[in-house]
PDBQT receptor file of N, H, CA, C and O in Angstrom, charges set to zero:
ATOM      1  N   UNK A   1      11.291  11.255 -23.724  1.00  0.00    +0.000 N 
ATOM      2  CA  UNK A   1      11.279  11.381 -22.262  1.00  0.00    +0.000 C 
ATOM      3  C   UNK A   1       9.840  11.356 -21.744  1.00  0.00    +0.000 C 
ATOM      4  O   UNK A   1       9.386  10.534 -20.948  1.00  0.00    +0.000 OA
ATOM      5  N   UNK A   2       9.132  12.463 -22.361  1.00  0.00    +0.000 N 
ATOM      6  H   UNK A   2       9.501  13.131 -23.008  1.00  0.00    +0.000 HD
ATOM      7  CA  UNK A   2       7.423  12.293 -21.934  1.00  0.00    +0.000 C 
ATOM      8  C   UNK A   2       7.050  10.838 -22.029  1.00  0.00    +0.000 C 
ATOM      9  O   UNK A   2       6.519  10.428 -20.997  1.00  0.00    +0.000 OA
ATOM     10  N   UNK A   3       7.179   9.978 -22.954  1.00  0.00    +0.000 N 
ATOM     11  H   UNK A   3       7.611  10.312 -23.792  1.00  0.00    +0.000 HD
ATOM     12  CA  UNK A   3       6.539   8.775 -23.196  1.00  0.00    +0.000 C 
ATOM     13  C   UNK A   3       7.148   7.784 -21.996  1.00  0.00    +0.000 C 
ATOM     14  O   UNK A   3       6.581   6.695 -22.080  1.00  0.00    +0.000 OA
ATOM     15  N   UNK A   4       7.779   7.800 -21.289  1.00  0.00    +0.000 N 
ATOM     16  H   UNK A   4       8.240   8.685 -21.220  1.00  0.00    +0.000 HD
ATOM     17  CA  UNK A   4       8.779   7.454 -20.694  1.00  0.00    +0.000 C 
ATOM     18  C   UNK A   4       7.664   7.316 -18.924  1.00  0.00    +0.000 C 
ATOM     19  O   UNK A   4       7.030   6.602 -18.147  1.00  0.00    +0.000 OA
ATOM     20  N   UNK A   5       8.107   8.481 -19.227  1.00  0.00    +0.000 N 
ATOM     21  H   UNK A   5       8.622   9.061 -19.858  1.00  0.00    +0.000 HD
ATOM     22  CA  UNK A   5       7.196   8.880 -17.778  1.00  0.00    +0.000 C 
ATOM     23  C   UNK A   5       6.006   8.485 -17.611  1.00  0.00    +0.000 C 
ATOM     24  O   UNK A   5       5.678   7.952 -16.551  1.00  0.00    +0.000 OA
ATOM     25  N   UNK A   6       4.946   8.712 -18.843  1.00  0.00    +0.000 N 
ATOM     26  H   UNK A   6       5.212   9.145 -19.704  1.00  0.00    +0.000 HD
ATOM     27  CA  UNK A   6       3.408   8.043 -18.013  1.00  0.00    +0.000 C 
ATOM     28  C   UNK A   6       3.751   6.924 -17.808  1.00  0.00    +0.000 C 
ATOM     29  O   UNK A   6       3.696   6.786 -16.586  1.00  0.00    +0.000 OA
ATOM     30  N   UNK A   7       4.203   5.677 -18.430  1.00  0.00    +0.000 N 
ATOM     31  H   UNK A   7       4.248   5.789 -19.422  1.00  0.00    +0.000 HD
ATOM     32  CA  UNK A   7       4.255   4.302 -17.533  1.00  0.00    +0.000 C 
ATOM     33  C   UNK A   7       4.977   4.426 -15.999  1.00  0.00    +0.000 C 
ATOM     34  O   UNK A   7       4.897   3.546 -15.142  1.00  0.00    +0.000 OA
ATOM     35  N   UNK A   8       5.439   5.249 -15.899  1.00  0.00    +0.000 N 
ATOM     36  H   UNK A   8       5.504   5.964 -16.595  1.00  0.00    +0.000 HD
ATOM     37  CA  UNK A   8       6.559   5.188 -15.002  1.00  0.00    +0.000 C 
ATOM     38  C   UNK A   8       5.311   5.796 -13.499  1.00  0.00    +0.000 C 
ATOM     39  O   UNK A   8       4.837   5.269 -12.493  1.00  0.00    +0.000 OA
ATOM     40  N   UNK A   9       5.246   6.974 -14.078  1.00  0.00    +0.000 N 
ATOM     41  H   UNK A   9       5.631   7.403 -14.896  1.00  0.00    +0.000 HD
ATOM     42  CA  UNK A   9       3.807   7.617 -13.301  1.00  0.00    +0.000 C 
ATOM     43  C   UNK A   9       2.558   6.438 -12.251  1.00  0.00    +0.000 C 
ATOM     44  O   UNK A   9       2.284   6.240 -11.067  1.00  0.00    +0.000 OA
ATOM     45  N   UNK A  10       2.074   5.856 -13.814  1.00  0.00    +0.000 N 
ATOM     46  H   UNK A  10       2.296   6.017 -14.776  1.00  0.00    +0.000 HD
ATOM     47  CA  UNK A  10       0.973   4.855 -13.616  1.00  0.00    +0.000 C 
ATOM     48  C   UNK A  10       1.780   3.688 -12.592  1.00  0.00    +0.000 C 
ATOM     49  O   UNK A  10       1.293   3.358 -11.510  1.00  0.00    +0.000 OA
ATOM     50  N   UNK A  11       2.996   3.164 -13.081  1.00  0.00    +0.000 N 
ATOM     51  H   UNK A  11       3.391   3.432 -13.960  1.00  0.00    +0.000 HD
ATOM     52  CA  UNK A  11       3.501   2.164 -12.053  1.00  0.00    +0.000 C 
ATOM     53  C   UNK A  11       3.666   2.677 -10.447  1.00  0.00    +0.000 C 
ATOM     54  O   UNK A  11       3.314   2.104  -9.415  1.00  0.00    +0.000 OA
ATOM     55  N   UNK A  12       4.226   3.762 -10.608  1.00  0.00    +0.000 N 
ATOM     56  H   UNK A  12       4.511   4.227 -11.446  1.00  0.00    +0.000 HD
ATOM     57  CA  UNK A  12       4.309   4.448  -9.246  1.00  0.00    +0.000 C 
ATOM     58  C   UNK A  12       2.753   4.328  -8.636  1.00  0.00    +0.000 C 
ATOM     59  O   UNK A  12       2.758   3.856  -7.499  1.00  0.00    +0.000 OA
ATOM     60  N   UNK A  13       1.273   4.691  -9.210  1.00  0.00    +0.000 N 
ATOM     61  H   UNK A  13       1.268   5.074 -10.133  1.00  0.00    +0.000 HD
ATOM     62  CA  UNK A  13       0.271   4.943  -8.366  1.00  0.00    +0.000 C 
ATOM     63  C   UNK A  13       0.204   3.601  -7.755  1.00  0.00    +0.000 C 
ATOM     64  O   UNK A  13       0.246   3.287  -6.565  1.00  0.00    +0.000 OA
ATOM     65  N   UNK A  14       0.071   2.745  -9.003  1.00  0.00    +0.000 N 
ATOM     66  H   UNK A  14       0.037   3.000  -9.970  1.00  0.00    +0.000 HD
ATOM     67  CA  UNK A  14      -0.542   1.099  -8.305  1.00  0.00    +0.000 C 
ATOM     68  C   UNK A  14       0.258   1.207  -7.161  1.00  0.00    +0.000 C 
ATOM     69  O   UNK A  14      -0.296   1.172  -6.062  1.00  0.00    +0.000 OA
ATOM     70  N   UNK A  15       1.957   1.382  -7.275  1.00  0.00    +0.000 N 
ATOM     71  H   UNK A  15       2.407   1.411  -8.168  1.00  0.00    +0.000 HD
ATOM     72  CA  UNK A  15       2.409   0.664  -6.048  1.00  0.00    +0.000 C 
ATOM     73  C   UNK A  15       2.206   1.461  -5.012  1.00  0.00    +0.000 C 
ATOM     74  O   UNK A  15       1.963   0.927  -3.929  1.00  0.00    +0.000 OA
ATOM     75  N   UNK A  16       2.248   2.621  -5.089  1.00  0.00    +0.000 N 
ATOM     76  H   UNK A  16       2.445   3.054  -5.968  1.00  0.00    +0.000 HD
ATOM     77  CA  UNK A  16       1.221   3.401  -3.779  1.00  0.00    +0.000 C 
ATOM     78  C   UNK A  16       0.229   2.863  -3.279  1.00  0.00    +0.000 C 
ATOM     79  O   UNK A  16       0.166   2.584  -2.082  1.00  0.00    +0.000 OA
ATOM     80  N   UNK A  17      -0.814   2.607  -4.227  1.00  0.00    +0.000 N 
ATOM     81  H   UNK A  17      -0.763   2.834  -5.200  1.00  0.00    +0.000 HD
ATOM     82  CA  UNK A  17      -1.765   1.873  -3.937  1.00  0.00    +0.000 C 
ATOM     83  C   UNK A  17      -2.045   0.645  -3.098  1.00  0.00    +0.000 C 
ATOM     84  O   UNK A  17      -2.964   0.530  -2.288  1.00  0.00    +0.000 OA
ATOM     85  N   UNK A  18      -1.212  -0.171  -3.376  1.00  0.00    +0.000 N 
ATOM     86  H   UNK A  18      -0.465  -0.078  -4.034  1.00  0.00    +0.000 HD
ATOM     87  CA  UNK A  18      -1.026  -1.686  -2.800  1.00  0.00    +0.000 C 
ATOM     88  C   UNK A  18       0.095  -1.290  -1.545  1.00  0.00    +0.000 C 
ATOM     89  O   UNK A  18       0.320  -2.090  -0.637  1.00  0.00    +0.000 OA
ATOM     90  N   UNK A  19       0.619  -0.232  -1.607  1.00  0.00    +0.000 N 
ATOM     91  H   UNK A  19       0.436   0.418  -2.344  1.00  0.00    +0.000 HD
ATOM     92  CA  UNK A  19       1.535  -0.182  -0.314  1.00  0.00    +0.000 C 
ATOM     93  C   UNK A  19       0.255   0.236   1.037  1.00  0.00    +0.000 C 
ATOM     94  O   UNK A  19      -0.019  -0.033   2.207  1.00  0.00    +0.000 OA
ATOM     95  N   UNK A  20      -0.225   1.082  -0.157  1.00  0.00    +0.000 N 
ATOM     96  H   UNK A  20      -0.003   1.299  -1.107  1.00  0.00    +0.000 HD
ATOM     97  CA  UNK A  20      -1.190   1.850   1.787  1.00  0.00    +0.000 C 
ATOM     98  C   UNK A  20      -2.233   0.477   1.740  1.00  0.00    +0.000 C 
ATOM     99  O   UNK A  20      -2.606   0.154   2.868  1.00  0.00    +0.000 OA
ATOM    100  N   UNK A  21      -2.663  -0.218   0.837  1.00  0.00    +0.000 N 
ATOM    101  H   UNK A  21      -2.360   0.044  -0.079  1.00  0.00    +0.000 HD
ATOM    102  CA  UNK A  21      -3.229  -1.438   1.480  1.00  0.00    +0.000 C 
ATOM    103  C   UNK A  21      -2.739  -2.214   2.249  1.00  0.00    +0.000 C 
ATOM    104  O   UNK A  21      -3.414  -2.725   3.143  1.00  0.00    +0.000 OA
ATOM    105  N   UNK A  22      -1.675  -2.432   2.103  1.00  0.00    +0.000 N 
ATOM    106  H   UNK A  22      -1.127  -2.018   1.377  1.00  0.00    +0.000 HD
ATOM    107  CA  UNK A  22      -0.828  -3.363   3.150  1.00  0.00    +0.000 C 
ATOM    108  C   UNK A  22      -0.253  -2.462   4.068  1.00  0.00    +0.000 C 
ATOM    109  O   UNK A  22       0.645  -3.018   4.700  1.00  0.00    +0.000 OA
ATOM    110  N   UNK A  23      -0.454  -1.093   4.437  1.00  0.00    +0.000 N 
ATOM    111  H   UNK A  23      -1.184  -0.641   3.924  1.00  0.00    +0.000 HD
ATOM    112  CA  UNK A  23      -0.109  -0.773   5.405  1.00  0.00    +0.000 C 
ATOM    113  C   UNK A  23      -1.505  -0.654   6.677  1.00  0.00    +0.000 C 
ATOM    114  O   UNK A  23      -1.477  -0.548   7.903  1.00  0.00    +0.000 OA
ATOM    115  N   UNK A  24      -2.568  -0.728   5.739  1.00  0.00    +0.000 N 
ATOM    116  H   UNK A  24      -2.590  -0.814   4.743  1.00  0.00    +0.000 HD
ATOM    117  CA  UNK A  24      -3.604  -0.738   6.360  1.00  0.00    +0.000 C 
ATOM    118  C   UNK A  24      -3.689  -2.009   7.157  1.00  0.00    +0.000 C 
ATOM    119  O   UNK A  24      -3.877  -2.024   8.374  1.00  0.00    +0.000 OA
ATOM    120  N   UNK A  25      -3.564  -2.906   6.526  1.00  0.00    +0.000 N 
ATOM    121  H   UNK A  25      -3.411  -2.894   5.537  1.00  0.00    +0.000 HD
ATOM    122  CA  UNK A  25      -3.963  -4.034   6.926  1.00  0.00    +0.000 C 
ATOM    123  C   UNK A  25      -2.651  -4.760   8.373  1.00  0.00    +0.000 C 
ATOM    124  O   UNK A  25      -2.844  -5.447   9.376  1.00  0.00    +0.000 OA
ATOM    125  N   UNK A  26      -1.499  -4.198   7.806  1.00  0.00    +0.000 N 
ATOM    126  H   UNK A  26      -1.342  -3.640   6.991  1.00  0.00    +0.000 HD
ATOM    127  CA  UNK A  26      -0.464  -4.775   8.398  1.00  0.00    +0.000 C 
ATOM    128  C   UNK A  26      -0.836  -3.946   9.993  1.00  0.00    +0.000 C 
ATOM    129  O   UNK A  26      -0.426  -4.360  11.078  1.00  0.00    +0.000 OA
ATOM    130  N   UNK A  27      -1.627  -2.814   9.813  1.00  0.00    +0.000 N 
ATOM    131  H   UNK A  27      -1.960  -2.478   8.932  1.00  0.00    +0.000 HD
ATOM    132  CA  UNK A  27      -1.813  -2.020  11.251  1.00  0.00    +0.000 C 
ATOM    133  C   UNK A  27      -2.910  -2.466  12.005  1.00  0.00    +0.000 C 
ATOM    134  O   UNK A  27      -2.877  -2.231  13.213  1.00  0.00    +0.000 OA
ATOM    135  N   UNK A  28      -4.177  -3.249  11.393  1.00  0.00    +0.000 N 
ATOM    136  H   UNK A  28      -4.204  -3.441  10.412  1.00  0.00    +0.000 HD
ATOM    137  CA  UNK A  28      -5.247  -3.601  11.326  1.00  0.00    +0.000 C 
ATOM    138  C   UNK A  28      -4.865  -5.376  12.387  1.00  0.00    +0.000 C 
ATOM    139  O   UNK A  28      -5.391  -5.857  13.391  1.00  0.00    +0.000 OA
ATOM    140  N   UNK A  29      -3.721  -5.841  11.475  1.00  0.00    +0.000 N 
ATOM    141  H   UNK A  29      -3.294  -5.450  10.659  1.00  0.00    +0.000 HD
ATOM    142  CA  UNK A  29      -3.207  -7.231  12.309  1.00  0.00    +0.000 C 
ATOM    143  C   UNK A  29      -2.782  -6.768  13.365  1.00  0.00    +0.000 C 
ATOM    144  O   UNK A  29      -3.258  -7.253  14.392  1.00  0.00    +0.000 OA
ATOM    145  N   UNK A  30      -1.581  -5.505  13.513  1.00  0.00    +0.000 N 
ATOM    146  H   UNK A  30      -1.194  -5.112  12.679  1.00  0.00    +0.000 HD
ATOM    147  CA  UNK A  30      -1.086  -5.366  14.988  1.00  0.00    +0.000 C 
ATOM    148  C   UNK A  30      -2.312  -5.187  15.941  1.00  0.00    +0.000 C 
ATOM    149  O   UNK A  30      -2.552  -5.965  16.864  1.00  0.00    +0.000 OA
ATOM    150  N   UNK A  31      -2.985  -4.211  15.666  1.00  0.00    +0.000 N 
ATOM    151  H   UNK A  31      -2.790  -3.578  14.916  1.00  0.00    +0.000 HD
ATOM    152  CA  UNK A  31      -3.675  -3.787  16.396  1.00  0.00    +0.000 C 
ATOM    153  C   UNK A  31      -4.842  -4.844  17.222  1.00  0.00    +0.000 C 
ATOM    154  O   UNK A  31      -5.153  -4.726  18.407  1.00  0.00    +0.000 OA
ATOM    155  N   UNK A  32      -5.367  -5.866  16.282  1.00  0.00    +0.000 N 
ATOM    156  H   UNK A  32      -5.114  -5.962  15.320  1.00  0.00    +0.000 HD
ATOM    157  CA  UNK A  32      -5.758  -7.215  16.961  1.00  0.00    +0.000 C 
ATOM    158  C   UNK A  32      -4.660  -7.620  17.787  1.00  0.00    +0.000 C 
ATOM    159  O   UNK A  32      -4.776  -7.736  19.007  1.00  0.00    +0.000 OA
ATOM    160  N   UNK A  33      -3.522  -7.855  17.117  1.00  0.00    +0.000 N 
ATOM    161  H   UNK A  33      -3.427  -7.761  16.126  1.00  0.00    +0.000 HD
ATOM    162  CA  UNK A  33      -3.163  -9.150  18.221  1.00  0.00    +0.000 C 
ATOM    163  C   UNK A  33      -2.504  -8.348  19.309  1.00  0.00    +0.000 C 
ATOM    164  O   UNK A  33      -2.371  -9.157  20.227  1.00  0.00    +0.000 OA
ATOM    165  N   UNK A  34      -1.841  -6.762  19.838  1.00  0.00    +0.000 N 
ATOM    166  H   UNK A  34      -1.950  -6.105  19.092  1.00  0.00    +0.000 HD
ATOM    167  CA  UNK A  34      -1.800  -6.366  20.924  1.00  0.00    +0.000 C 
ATOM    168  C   UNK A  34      -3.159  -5.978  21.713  1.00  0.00    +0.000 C 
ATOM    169  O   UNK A  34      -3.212  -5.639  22.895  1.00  0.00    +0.000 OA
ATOM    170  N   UNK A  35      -4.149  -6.085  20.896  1.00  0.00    +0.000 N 
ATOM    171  H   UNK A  35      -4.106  -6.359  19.936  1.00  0.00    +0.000 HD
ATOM    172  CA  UNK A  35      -5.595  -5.697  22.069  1.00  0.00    +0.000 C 
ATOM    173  C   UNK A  35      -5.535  -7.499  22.143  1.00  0.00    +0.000 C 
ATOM    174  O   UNK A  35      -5.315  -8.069  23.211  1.00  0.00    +0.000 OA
ATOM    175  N   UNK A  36      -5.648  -7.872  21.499  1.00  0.00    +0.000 N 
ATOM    176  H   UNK A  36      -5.826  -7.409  20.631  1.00  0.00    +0.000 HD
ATOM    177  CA  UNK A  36      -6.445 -10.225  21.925  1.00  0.00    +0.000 C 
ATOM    178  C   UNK A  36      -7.379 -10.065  21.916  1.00  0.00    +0.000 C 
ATOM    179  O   UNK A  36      -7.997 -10.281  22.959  1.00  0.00    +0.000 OA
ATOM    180  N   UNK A  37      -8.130  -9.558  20.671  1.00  0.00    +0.000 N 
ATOM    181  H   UNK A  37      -7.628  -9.383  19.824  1.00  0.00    +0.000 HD
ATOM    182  CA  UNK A  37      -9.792  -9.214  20.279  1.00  0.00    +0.000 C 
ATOM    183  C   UNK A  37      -9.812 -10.813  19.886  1.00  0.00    +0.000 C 
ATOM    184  O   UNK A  37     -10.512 -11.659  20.442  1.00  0.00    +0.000 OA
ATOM    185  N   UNK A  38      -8.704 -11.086  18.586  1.00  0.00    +0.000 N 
ATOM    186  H   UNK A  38      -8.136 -10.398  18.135  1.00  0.00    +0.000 HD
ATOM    187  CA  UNK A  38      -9.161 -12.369  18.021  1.00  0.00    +0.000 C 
ATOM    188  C   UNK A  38      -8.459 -13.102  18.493  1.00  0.00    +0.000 C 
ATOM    189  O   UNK A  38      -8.555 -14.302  18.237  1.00  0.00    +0.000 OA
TER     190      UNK A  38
């Protein structure tokens, strides 16, 4: 069961990881195109 879990752990961070990047970014696009900066 332990052995189980650190991959499971480690997969979970990346995709944390890459989620708040793309949530960053996905807020980063709204936020341009309701101001019409770009």
């Amino acid at each position: 069961m332990s052995d189980q879990r650190i991959p499971r752990s480690h997969s979970e961070k990346a995709f944390w990881i890459v989620a708040t990047i793309i949530a960053i970014v996905f807020v980063l696009f709204l936020m341009q195109s309701a101001v019409g900066i770009w």
